[in-house]
C-alpha angles and dihedrals in degrees: 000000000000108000117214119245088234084052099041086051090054087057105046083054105049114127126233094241136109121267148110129281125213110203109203124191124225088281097060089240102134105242101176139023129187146163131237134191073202115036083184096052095029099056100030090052086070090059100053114114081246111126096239107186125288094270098052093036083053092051095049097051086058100049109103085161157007137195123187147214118218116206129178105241139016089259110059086041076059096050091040100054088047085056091038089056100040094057102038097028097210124219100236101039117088111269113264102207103066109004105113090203093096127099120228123191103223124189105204124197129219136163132215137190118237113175091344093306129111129240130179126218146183142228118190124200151141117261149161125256126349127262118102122114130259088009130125124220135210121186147336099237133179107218105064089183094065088043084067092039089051094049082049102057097043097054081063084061109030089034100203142161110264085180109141103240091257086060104044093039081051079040095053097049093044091051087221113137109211116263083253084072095056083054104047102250094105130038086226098242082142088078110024118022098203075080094058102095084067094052093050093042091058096043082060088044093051092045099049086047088057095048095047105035084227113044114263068211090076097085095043092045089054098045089048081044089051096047089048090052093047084043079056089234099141105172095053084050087041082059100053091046102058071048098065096030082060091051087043090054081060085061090199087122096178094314106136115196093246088060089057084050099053085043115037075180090047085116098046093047089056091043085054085048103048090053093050090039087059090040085054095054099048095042085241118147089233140331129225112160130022126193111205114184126194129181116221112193137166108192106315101299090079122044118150132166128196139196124207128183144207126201127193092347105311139078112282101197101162083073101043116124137208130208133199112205114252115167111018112108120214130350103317112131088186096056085036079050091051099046094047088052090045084044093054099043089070092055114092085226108137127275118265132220099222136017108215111194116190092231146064133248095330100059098036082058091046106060089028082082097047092063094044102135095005131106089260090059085090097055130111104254115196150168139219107194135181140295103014102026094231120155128243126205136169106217108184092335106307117105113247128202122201116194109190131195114265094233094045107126092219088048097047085051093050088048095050091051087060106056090037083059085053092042093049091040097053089044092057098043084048097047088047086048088058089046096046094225110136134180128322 
């Protein structure tokens, strides 16, 4: 087919993001929509000189544009290409209203009696087609694949009983919890039901999750999170947290698809946010890249940092780095802190506008006297530390303590470096552990 030079210009220019794309014929009527984990690979791939199948040949003959919808993970390009279909309809998508090849994601209800009193309970699964009682449905979407990865994931998150009621109610008089509860995926109310208000708590969770794309649950989790911690339960507060950083690796923080829809730059106006949010917080004039560095260790035979990096509000991984330590003897993440930083000030990487440490005081000091008489020693050099993820800083030698509002956008992006540092970190030492290399 000939492309159009408007058309040929939209493609040299197509992100490697995730997102969805919307195909519209000469007539400006939308005929197709998909989503991509590359927009880039995904797009480009229907205008190769490969013959690809009738249907497809006879949709991209027909293409004279596309716009497109970047989004920040897999999942909410799924959720949002159910929502894109289902309001425009397009021709050569399957039709939604009776194709039974849709997957739905249905929460069914039942209720068993245990010692004469009634518990309700609830299976999830992908079907096709509506229609049961007492069961909620979320869809349609068209790739019935990711439906299973996505229920996947969140039971990791919202851990629950998918036992069938004959099962649980066998389960239940046998007092034998499924193999799914020695492994944390179920609370274990199929063997003992003085477990099942947890049950019952994460089924909530995982349906308000699924109606809002970010749990309306976050605020109350890390208020719970912040009153374990003052109570000086920390491994209650350890809990919620692995929670939230599990909600956080989803990266939907509160954006519906309808909001993507009203908005196609939805995704570029938070990203501007977030930078002048962060720019707000420190006192700084903007903000365009920010360094955040993490150290991963087990005993002294594997000791690893990372730096990863945001620019202009968003992850930059492309960019990311990771250290084995060299010269740090012994367990000390202040002195591990200290060497990484040395190490990157001889690179010729780009400045940074800010230096984020995961750590408090320590670390901050630490790496304070590896820039001494460089250029970094005039950035802004700062600390989120546990449990409250507050930020340290020392400003002309007095310690300094910023406290942030949770739903603030620079915050929430801090915060997400952190824990992608830890993340990064954690990958490589475990990577260098497989391969039984340890440190120099």
């Amino acid at each position: 087919m000939e492309i159009s030079p408007k058309l040929q210009k939209k493609l040299a220019n197509l992100p490697t993001t995730a997102g969805c794309y919307l195909y519209f014929n000469d007539k400006r009527k939308i005929i197709y929509v998909g989503k991509a984990k590359n927009l880039r690979n995904r797009v480009s791939s229907y205008f190769v000189n490969i013959y690809k199948g009738p249907k497809t040949e006879a949709l991209v003959s027909q293409i004279a544009d596309l716009d497109i919808i970047q989004v920040r993970s897999e999942i909410e390009a799924f959720l949002l290409e159910a929502d894109l279909i289902k309001r425009y309809k397009p021709y050569y998508n399957i039709s939604l209203k009776d194709d039974k090849s849709y997957k739905y994601i249905a929460i069914q209800d039942f209720d068993i009696l245990v010692e004469g009193k009634k518990y309700t309970f609830s299976k999830i699964i992908g079907v096709h087609g509506r229609g049961a009682k007492r069961t909620r449905y979320f869809g349609p979407y068209p790739d019935g694949s990711l439906v299973i990865k996505v229920l996947k994931y969140l039971r990791r998150i919202y851990p629950h009983c998918e036992y069938t009621k004959a099962k649980l109610t066998q389960s239940l008089k046998q007092k034998r919890a499924c193999l799914y509860a020695h492994i944390g995926l179920c609370p274990g109310a199929c063997g003992d039901i003085t477990n099942y208000a947890e049950n019952r708590k994460n089924i909530l969770g995982l349906e308000v999750f699924l109606k809002k794309g970010y749990s309306a649950a976050i605020e109350d989790l890390e208020k719970e999170m912040n009153k374990y911690a003052f109570d000086e339960k920390f491994e209650q507060a350890k809990e919620i947290r692995d929670t939230l950083t599990k909600l956080h690796q989803l990266e939907t923080a509160s954006i519906l698809p309808e909001q993507y829809m009203d908005n196609p730059n939805l995704l570029v106006d938070i990203y501007a946010r977030r930078a002048d949010d962060i720019a707000q917080i420190f006192g700084i004039t903007s903000v365009q890249r920010i360094e955040c560095y993490d150290i991963s260790n087990i005993m002294e035979k594997w000791t690893v940092g990372s730096m990863v990096v945001s620019e202009n509000g968003h992850l930059a991984k492309d960019q990311y780095r990771k250290f084995r330590i060299k010269y740090t003897k012994g367990i000390s993440d202040f002195a591990m802190m200290q060497e990484i930083l040395g190490r990157r000030i001889k690179q010729g990487w780009r400045l940074p506008d800010i230096l984020l440490l995961d750590g408090g005081k320590g670390q901050v000091s630490a790496v304070m006297k590896a820039v001494v008489g460089t250029p970094f020693e005039r950035i802004p050099l700062i600390g989120i530390f546990k449990p409250n993820d507050f930020f340290i800083r020392n400003v002309d030698g007095k310690w300094k303590v910023t406290k942030v509002e949770k739903n603030n956008l620079g915050y929430l992006h801090l915060r997400e470096l952190r824990d992608e540092a830890h993340r990064f970190a954690n990958k490589y030492r475990k990577k260098l552990m497989e391969l039984k290399l340890p440190n120099y």
